[in-house]
C-alpha positions in Angstrom: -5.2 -13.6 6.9 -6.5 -11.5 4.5 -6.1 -8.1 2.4 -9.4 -5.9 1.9 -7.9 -2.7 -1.0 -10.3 0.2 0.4 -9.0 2.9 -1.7 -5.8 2.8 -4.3 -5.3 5.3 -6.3 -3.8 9.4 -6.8 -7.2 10.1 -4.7 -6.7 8.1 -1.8 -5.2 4.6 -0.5 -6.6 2.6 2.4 -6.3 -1.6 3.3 -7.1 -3.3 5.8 -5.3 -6.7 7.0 -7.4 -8.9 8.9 -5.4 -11.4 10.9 -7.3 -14.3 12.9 -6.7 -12.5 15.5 -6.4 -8.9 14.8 -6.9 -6.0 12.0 -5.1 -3.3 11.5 -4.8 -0.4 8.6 -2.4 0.4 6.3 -3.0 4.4 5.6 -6.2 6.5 5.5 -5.9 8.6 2.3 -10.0 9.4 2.5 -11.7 11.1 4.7 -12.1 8.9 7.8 -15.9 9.7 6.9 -15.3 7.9 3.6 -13.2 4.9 5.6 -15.3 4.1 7.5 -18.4 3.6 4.9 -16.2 1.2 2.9 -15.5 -0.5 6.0 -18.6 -1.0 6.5 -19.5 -1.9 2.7 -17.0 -4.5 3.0 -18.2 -6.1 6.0 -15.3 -4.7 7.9 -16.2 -3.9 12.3 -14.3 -0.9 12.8 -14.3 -1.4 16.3 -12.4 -4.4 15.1 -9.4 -2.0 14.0 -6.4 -2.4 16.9 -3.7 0.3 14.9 -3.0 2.5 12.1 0.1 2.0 9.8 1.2 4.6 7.7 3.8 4.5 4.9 4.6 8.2 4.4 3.2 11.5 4.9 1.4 12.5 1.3 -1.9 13.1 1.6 -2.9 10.7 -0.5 -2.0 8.3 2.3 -2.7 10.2 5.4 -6.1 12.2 4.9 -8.0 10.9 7.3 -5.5 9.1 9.6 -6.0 12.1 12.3 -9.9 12.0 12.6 -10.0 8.4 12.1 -7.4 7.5 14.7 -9.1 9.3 17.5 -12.9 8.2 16.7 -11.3 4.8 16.6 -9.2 5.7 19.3 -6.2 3.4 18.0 -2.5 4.2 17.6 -0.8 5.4 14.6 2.7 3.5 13.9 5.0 5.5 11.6 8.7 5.9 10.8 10.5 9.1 13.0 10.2 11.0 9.7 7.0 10.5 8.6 5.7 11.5 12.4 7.3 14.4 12.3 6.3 15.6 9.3 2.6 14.5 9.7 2.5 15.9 13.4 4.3 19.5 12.1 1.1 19.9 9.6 -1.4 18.3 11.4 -5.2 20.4 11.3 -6.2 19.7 14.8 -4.6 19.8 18.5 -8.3 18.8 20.1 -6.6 15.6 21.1 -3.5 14.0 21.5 -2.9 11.8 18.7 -1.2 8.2 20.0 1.7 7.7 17.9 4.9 4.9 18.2 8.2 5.0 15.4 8.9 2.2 14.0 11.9 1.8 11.9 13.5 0.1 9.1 14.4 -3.9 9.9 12.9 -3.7 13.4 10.1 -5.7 14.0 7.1 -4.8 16.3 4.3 -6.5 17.5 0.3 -5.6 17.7 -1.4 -8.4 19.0 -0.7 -11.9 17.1 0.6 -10.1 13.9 4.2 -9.0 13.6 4.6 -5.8 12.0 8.6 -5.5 9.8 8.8 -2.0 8.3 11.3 -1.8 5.5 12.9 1.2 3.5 11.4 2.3 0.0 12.3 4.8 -2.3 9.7 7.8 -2.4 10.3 11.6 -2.2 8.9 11.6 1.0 10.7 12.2 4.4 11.1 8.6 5.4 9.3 6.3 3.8 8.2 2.8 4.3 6.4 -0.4 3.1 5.7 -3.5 5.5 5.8 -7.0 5.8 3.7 -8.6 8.1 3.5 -12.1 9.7 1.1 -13.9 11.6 2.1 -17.8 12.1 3.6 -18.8 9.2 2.1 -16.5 6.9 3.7 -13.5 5.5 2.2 -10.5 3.4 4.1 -7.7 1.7 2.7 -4.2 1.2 4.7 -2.1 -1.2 3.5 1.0 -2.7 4.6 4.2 -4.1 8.8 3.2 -4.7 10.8 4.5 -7.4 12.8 1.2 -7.7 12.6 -2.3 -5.7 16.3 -2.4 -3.9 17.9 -6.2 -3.1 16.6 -5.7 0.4 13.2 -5.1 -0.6 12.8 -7.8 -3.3 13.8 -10.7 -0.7 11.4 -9.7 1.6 8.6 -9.2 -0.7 10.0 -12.8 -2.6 9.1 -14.6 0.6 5.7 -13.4 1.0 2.4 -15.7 0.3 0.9 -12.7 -0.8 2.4 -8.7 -1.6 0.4 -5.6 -2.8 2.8 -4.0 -5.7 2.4 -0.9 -7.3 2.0 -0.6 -10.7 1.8 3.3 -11.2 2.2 4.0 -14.8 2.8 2.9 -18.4 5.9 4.5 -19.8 4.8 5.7 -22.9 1.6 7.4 -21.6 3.1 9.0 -19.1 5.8 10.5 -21.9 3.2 11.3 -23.7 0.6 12.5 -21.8 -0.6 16.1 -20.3 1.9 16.3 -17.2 4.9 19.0 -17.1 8.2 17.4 -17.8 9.2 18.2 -14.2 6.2 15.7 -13.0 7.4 13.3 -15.4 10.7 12.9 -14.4 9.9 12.8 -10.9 7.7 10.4 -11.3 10.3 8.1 -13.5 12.9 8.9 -10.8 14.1 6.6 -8.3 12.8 8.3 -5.9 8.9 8.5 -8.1 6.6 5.6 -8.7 7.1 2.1 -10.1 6.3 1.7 -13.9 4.3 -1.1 -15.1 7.7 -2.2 -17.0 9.7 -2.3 -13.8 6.6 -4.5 -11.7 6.8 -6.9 -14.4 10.2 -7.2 -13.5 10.2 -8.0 -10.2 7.5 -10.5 -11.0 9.5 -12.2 -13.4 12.2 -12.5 -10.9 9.2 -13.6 -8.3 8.3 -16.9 -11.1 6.3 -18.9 -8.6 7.5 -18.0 -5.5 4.6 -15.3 -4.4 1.4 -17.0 -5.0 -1.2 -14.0 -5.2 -0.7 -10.0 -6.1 -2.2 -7.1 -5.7 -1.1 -4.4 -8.6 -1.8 -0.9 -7.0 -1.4 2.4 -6.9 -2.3 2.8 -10.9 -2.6 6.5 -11.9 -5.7 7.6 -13.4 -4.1 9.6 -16.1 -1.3 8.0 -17.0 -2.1 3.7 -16.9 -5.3 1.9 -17.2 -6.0 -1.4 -15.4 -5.9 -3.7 -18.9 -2.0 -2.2 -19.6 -1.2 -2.9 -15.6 -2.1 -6.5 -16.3 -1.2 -7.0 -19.4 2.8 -6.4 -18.3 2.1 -8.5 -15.4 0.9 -11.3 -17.8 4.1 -11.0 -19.6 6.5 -10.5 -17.1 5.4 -14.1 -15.0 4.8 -15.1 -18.9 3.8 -19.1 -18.0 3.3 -18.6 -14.3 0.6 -15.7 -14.6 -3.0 -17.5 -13.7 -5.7 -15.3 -14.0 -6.6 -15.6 -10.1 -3.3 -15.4 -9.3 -3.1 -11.6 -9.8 -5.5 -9.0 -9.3 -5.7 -5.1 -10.1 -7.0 -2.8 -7.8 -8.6 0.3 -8.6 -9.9 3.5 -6.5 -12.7 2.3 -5.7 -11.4 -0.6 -3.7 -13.4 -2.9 -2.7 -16.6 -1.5 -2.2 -19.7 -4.0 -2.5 -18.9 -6.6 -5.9 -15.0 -5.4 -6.1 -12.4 -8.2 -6.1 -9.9 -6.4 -4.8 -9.8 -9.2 -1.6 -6.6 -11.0 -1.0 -7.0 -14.1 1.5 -4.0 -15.9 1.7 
C-alpha cells in the first residue's frame, strides 16, 4: 500500500491510497482539472480510481469531488452530514452524483481495502478521518481536528503509517495578520491541530507508527522547517529523518517526496 499527498494545504487537499488491489481518493480540494494532472504527474491511472472519500464538506476538501466523480464515474462515500451539506450546495444537477454514508466505527468495504471512518473534531457538519486496512496493513488519515480524542489516538497508534495534520505554529498564528475571531477558531477544539499538540501525540506514538505524513500546514501561519522541527522534538530519540515527512501544496508533483509506501 501506499500514500501519494496530491494537494495539502488552505488551497486544496487531495491523496490517493493505492492498495495492491485497488485505489481510492481521499478528497478533491482542486479542480478535478487540476486532479487529474497530478495524477498523471505522479504516475497515477485514473481509470485506476474505484471511490471518492471525503472527510467534510469545506471547500478546500471537496472542490472538485462533483466534476471529478462523474468523469471518473466513481462513488463518493461521506458521513450523512457531510452529504447533505455537500449535495444542498452542490453547482450542478446534469447528473446524479453516486453517493453512500458511511459512519463513525462502521467499517465498509471497496474492493480488497477496508474502509473505518472515525469522528474528528472540525467545525464542520460531521466530520471524519479514516483508517484503512488491506491485509495486515493499516493506514490512518487524519486531518483538519481541533484535538486528537482517546478514540482517535488508538486507532491512529496502531497504524503502519498515518497522515497528521500539523496546521500551525502557536506563536505565529498569535502573532500574525488574522482577526482574533480566526485565531480562536482555529485554536479551538473544534479548529486545527498546532504543531505543539502533533508533537504530542507523536511523543505518545514513540515507535509504535513507523512512517508520518505532517499535513495540512497553513501557508501563513507555519512553515515546513517549524512543522518538523516539533515533530523532531516531540519523538526526541525515535524521530529518523525518513521516518517522517512534510507535505506541502504542491503534493507530489514530479521530484516531491510526499509518497508514503508502507
Amino acid at each position: 500500500m501506499r500514500c501519494i499527498m496530491l494537494a495539502s494545504g488552505s488551497k486544496g487537499n487531495c491523496a490517493v491510497i493505492e492498495g495492491e488491489s485497488g485505489t481510492i481518493l481521499i478528497d478533491a480540494g482542486l479542480s478535478a482539472k487540476e486532479c487529474l494532472l497530478r495524477m498523471e504527474r505522479a504516475g497515477i491511472e485514473a481509470g485506476t480510481i474505484e471511490a471518492l472519500l471525503v472527510t467534510h464538506e469545506h471547500g478546500d476538501h471537496t472542490r472538485g469531488i462533483d466534476v471529478l466523480a462523474r468523469k471518473l464515474d466513481i462513488p463518493v462515500h461521506a458521513t450523512e452530514g457531510t452529504l447533505a451539506d455537500f449535495l444542498h450546495h452542490r453547482r450542478t444537477s446534469t447528473k446524479p452524483l453516486v453517493h453512500y454514508t458511511c459512519r463513525d466505527g462502521d467499517p465498509f468495504r471497496i474492493g480488497d481495502l477496508e474502509i473505518e471512518p472515525f469522528t474528528i473534531s472540525h467545525d464542520a457538519a460531521e466530520p471524519c478521518g479514516f483508517v484503512i486496512r488491506e491485509g495486515d496493513l493499516r493506514f490512518g488519515y487524519c486531518t483538519d481536528t481541533g484535538i486528537i480524542t482517546p478514540h482517535m489516538h488508538d486507532l491512529l497508534r496502531n497504524c503502519d503509517g498515518i497522515v497528521l495534520e500539523s496546521n500551525h505554529c502557536p506563536e505565529m498564528l498569535q502573532n500574525g495578520p488574522y482577526p482574533e475571531s480566526l485565531k480562536r477558531r482555529i485554536r479551538s477544539k473544534k479548529g486545527h491541530l498546532s504543531n505543539l499538540a502533533a508533537a504530542e501525540c507523536l511523543q505518545d506514538f514513540g515507535r509504535d507508527v513507523p512512517q508520518v505524513i505532517l499535513a495540512h500546514l497553513s501557508e501563513m501561519n507555519n512553515t515546513p522547517e517549524k512543522a518538523m522541527g516539533s515533530a523532531r522534538e516531540g519523538l526526541g530519540l525515535f524521530f529518523e529523518m525518513e521516518r517522517v515527512t512534510v507535505a506541502s501544496q504542491c503534493g507530489s508533483l514530479a521530484g516531491c517526496p510526499h509518497i508514503m509506501r508502507l
